[in-house]
Backbone as numpy.savetxt, mean C-alpha at the origin, in Angstrom:
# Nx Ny Nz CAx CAy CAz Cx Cy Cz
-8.92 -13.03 6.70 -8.14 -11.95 7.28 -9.10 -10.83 7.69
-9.07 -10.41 9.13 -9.76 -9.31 9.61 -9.17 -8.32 9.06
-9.76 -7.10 8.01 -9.79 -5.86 7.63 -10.12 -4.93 8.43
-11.16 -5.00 9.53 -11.55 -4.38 9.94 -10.97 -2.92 11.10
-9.64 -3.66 11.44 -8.73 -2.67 12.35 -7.73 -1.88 11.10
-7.95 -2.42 9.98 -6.96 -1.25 9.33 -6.91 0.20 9.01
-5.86 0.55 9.15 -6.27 1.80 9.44 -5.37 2.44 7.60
-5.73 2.76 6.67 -6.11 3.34 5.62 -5.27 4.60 4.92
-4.42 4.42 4.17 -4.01 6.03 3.84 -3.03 5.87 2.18
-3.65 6.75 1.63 -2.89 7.33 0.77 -0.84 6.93 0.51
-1.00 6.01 -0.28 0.67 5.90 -0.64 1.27 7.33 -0.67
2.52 7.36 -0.54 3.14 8.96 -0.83 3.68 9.26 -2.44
3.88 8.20 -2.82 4.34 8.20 -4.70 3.09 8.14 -5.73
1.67 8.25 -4.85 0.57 8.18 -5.57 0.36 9.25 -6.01
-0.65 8.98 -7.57 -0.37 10.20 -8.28 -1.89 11.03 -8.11
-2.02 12.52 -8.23 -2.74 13.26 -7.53 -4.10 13.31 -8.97
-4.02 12.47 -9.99 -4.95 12.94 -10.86 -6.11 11.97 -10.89
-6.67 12.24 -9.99 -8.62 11.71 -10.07 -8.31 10.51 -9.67
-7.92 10.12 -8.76 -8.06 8.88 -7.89 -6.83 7.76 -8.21
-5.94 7.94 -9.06 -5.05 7.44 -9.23 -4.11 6.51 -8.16
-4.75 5.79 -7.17 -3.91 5.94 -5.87 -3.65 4.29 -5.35
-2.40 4.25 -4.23 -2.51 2.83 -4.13 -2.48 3.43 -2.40
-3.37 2.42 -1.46 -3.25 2.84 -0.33 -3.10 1.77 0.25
-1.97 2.12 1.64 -1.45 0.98 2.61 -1.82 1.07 3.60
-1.86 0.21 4.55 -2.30 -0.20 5.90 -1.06 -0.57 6.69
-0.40 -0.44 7.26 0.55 -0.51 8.20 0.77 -0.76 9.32
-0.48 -0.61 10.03 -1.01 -0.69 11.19 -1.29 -1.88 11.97
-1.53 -3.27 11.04 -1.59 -4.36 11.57 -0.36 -5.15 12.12
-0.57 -5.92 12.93 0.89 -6.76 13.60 1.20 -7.67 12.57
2.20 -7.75 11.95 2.91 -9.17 11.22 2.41 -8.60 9.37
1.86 -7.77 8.94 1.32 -7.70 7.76 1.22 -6.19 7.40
1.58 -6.04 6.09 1.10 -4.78 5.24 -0.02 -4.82 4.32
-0.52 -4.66 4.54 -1.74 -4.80 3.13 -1.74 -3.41 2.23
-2.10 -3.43 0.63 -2.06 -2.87 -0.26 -3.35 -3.17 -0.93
-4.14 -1.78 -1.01 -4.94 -1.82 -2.89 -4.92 -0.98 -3.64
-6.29 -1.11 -4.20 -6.09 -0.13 -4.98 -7.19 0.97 -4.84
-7.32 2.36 -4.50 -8.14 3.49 -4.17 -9.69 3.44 -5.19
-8.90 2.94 -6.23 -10.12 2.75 -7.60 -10.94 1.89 -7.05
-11.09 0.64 -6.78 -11.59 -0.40 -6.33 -11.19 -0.99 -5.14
-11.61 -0.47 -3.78 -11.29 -0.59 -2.98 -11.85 -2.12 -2.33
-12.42 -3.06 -3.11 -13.25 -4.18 -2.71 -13.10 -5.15 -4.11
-11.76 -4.91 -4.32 -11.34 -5.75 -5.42 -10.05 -6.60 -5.13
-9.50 -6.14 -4.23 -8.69 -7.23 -3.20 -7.61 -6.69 -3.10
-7.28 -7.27 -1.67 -5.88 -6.40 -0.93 -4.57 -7.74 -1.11
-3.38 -6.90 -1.44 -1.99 -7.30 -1.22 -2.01 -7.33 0.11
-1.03 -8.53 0.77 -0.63 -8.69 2.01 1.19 -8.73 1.85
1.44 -8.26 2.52 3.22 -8.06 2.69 3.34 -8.63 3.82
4.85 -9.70 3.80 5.14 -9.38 4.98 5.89 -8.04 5.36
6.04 -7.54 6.62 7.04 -6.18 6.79 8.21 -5.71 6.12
8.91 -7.03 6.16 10.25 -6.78 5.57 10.35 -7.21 4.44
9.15 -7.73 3.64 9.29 -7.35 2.18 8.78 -6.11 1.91
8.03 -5.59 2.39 7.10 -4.55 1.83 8.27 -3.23 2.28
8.65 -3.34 3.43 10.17 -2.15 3.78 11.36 -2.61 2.48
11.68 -3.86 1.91 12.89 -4.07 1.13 11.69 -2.95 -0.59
10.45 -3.79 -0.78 10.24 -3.32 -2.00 9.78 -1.31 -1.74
9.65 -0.98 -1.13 9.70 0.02 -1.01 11.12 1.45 -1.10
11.94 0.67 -0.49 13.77 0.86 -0.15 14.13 0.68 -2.20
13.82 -0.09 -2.95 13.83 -0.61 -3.97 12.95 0.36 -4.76
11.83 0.76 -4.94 11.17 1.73 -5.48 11.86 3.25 -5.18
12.35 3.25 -4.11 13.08 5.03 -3.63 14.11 5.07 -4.32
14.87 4.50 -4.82 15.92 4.25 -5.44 15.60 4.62 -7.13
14.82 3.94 -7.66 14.66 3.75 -8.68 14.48 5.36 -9.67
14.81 5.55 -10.70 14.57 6.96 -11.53 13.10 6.66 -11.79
12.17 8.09 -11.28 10.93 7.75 -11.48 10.29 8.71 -12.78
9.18 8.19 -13.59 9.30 8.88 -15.19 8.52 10.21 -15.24
């Protein structure tokens, strides 16, 4: 999988204390990719769209702690 066109950003439910972060890519045709900010070369989640829009729709919902 070419990485190379992704374009990189900060989740919005990520938490602000010292790198705590999960960042998505959105940008590619047919795929979401996910990692993790800590280890950015420790391997990416691939979504398809409409899972990654259902688990997301599913997380907004949820009581967060």
């Amino acid at each position: 999988m070419e990485l190379t066109e992704a374009r990189w950003r900060t989740a919005t439910r990520s938490s602000n204390n010292g790198g705590d972060c999960v960042e998505v890519a959105d940008n590619l045709p047919g795929r979401v990719l996910v990692r993790d900010s800590k280890d950015r070369d420790g391997g990416t989640l691939r979504f398809a769209p409409a899972a990654w829009r259902d688990f997301v729709d599913l997380a907004r919902r949820r009581p967060h702690a």
